[in-house]
N, C-alpha and C positions, 0 to 999 in steps of 0.2 A: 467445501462447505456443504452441509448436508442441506437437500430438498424440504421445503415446506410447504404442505398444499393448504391451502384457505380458501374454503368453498361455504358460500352464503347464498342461501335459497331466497328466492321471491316467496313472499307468505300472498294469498291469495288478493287481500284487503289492504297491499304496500303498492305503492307508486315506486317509477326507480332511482329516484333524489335519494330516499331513505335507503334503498338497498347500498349503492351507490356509499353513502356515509357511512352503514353498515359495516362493510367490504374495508373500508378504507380505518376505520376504527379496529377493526381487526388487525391489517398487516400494521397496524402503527404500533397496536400492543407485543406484536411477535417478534417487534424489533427486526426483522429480515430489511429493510432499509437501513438500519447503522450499523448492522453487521457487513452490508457489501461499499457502503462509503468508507467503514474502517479498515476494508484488507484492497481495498479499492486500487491504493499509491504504495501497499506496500510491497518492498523488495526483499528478494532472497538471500540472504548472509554471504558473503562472499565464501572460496573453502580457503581452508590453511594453506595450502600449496601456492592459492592465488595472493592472498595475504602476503606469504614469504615474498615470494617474487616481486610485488611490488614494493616491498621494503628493502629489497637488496638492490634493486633500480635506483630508491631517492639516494641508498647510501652511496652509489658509485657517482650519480650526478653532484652528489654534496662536495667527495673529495674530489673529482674534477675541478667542481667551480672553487672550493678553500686553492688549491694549488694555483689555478690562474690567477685567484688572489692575492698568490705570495709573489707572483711572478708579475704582478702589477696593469696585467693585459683588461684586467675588470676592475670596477670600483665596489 
């Protein structure tokens, strides 16, 4: 995610409530808080190699378990 700097000067004649709301009206407008709760939880795609591998896993446990099936040892 690229850096974003948001810099807000005291004006001479400003208390720091205002700068304070200032600042704070800013990063709200730049969006850089829903940009880091959005990539916050997210994950990396698995790759294909991993994909495969776990699909030829459920398929050996599948015919494992049909076959004890036929064989009456599971319900």
């Amino acid at each position: 995610m690229a850096k974003t700097v948001i810099e807000v000067r005291k004006n001479p004649n400003e208390n720091n409530a205002s700068v304070l709301r200032r600042f704070s009206r800013k990063v709200q407008e730049s969006n850089i808080i829903q940009k880091v709760k959005g990539s916050r939880y997210s994950e990396r795609k698995e790759s294909k190699l991993k994909m495969k591998k776990s699909a030829l896993k459920r398929m050996v446990k599948r015919k494992a378990n049909d076959k004890l099936r036929k064989l009456g040892k599971i319900k």
